[in-house]
C-alpha positions in Angstrom: -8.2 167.0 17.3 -8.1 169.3 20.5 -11.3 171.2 21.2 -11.6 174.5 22.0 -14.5 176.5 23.9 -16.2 179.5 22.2 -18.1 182.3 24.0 -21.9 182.1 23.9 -24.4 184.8 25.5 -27.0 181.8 26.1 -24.2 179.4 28.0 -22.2 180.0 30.6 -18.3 179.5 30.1 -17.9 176.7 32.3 -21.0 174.5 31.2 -19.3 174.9 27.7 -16.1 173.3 29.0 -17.6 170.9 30.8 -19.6 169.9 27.3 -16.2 170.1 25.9 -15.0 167.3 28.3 -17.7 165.2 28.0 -17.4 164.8 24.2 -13.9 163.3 24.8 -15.2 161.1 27.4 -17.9 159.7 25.2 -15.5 159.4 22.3 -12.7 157.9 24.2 -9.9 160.2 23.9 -10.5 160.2 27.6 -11.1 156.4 28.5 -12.6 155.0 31.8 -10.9 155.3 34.6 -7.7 157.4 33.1 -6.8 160.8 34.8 -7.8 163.8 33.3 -5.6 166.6 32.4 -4.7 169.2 36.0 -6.5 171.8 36.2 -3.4 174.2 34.9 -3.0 172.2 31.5 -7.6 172.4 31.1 -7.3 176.5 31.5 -4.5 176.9 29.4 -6.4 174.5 27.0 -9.5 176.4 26.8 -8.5 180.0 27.5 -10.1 180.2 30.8 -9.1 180.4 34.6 -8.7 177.8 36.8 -11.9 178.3 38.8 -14.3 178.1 35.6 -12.6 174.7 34.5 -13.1 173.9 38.8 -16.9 174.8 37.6 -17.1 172.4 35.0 -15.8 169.7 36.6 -17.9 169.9 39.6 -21.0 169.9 36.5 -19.4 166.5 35.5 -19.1 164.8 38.9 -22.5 165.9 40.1 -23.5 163.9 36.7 -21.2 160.5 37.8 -18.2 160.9 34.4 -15.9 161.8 36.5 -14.6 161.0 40.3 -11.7 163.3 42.0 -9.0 161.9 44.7 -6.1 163.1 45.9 -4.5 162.1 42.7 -7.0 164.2 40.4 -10.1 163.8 38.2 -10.8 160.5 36.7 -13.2 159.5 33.9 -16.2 157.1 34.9 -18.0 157.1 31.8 -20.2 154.1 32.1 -20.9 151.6 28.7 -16.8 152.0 27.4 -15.4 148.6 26.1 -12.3 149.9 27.8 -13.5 150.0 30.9 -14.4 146.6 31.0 -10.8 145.2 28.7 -8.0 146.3 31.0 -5.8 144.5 28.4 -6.1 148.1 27.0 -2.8 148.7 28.6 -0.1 148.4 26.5 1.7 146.6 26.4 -0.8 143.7 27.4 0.3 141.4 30.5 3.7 143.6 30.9 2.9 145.9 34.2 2.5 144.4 37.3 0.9 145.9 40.8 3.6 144.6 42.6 5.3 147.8 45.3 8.2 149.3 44.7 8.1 147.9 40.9 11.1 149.9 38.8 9.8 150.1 34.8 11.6 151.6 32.0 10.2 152.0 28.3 11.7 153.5 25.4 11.3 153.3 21.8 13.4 153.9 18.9 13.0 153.5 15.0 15.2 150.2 13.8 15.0 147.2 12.2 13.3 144.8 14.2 13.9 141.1 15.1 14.4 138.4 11.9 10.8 137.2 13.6 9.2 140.3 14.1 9.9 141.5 10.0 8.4 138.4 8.9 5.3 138.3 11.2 5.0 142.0 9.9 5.7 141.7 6.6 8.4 143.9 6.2 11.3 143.6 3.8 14.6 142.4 5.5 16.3 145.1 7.0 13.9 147.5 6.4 13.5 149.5 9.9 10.0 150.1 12.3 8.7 151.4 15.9 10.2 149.3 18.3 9.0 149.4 21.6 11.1 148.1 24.8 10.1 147.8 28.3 11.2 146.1 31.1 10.3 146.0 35.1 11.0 144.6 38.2 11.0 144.4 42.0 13.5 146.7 44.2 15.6 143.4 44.3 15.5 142.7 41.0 12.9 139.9 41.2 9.9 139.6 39.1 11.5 140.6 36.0 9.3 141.3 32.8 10.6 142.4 29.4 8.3 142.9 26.5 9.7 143.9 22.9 6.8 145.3 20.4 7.4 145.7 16.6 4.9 147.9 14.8 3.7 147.4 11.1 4.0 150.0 8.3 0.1 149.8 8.7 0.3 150.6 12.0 2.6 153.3 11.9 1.3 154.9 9.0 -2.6 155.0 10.1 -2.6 155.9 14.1 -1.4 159.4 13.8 -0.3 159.0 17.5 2.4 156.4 16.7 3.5 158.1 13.4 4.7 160.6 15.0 7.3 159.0 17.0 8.7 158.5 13.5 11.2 161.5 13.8 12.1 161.5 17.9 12.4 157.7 18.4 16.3 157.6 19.7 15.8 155.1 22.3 16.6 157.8 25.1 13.8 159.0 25.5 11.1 157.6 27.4 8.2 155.7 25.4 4.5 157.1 26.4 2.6 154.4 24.8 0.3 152.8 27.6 -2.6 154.0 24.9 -1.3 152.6 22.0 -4.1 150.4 21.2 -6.5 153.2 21.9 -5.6 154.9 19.8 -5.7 152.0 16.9 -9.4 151.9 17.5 -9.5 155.3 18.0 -8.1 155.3 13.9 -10.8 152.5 12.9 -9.0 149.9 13.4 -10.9 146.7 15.0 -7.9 144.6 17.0 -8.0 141.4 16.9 -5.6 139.3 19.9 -3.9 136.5 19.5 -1.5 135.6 22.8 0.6 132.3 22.7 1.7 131.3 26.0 4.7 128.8 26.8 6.5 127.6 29.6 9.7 128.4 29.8 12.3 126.5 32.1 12.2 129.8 35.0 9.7 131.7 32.7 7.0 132.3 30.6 6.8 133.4 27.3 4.1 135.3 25.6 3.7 135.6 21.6 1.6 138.3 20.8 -0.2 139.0 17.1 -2.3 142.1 16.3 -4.3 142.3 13.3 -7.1 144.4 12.2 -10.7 143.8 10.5 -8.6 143.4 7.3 -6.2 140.9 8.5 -3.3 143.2 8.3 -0.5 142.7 10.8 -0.9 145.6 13.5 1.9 144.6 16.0 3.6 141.3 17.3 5.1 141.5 21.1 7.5 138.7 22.4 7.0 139.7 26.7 8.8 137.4 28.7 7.3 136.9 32.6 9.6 135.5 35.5 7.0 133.4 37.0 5.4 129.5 37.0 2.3 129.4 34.8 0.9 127.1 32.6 1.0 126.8 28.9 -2.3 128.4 27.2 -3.1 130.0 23.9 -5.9 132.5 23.8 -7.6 135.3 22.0 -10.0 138.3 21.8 -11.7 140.9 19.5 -11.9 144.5 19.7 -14.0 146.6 17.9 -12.8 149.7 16.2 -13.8 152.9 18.0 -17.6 154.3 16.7 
């Protein structure tokens, strides 16, 4: 839920804001290390000019939660378990820091791979949040495709994936880097269970997402143009508190 400032006689407008901020550092809607909002977008946010949100952010650097660059402010919150589980990023082992990398994502409501339905639970036929993406080098090297299938559970409790019930087409571009975020964020504890295989001029990852209940969450079949070797591992993330 988006906070809004209100007027006090014993605080000034821009220590408000900044206590504003801080409350969505600590509760993660801002993780570690992701850009805030410009400067535009926090003044239209909160009803206030541009120079009182530049007020309140100067509060928050001098107090080390955020840093600023030339590409804008970013949280630093210390003590985040995101800041220290860059698997955060969604989907998990799909981007790559190579330059001049070309990604696309989109997502679109269908029925999802024989596979996928049955790892899910779903009833045959019965469509879900698909989630495609795909990168690669200038030259078309390095390729990496991921495609994510989300549960009824999943789509139904994290408010942020519901609603791409109605405006999932496939056209449009899929902003879901915080997906599991915002899972935790709805009390979900993830639980990660990546199955890697060689492939003859790939590899292959399996992934399974449950929660604290043992409830499907998500299954992801990313495949990796590269040489690894063949390893199954997993990891638990606490819900949001």
């Amino acid at each position: 839920m988006a906070r809004t400032a209100h007027p006090s006689d014993h605080e000034p407008r821009y220590s408000q804001i900044a206590a504003l901020l801080l409350g969505d550092l600590r509760d993660g809607t801002i993780p570690p290390g992701e850009r805030l909002p410009g400067e535009r977008e926090l003044a239209n946010r909160f009803g206030v000019s541009r120079e009182t949100v530049r007020q309140a952010l100067q509060m928050l650097r001098r107090g080390g939660l955020v840093s600023t660059d030339r590409r804008g402010s970013h949280a630093t919150l210390p003590g985040s378990t995101a800041e220290h589980v860059p698997s955060l990023d969604f989907p998990v082992g799909a981007h790559t820091t190579e330059p001049c990398t070309v990604h696309r994502t989109t997502v679109i409501w269908e029925t999802p791979p024989p596979e996928h339905a049955h790892a899910l639970g779903l009833e045959p036929l019965r469509p879900t949040l698909v989630h495609r993406y795909e990168s690669a080098a200038a030259d078309g090297s390095g390729l990496r495709t991921a495609v994510t299938s989300f549960s009824a559970v999943a789509v139904t409790e994290v408010e942020e994936l519901a609603r791409y019930r109605d405006r999932a087409d496939g056209t449009a571009s899929a902003q879901l880097r915080r997906a599991y975020d915002w899972m935790r964020k709805a009390g979900l504890t993830l639980h990660h269970r990546d199955s890697i295989t060689q492939l003859p001029r790939s590899v292959r990852v399996t992934r399974r997402v449950h929660d604290q209940y043992d409830r499907p969450l998500e299954i992801t079949d990313l495949v990796v143009d590269a040489q690894q070797d063949a390893l199954v591992y997993e990891f638990t993330l606490p819900a949001a508190g």
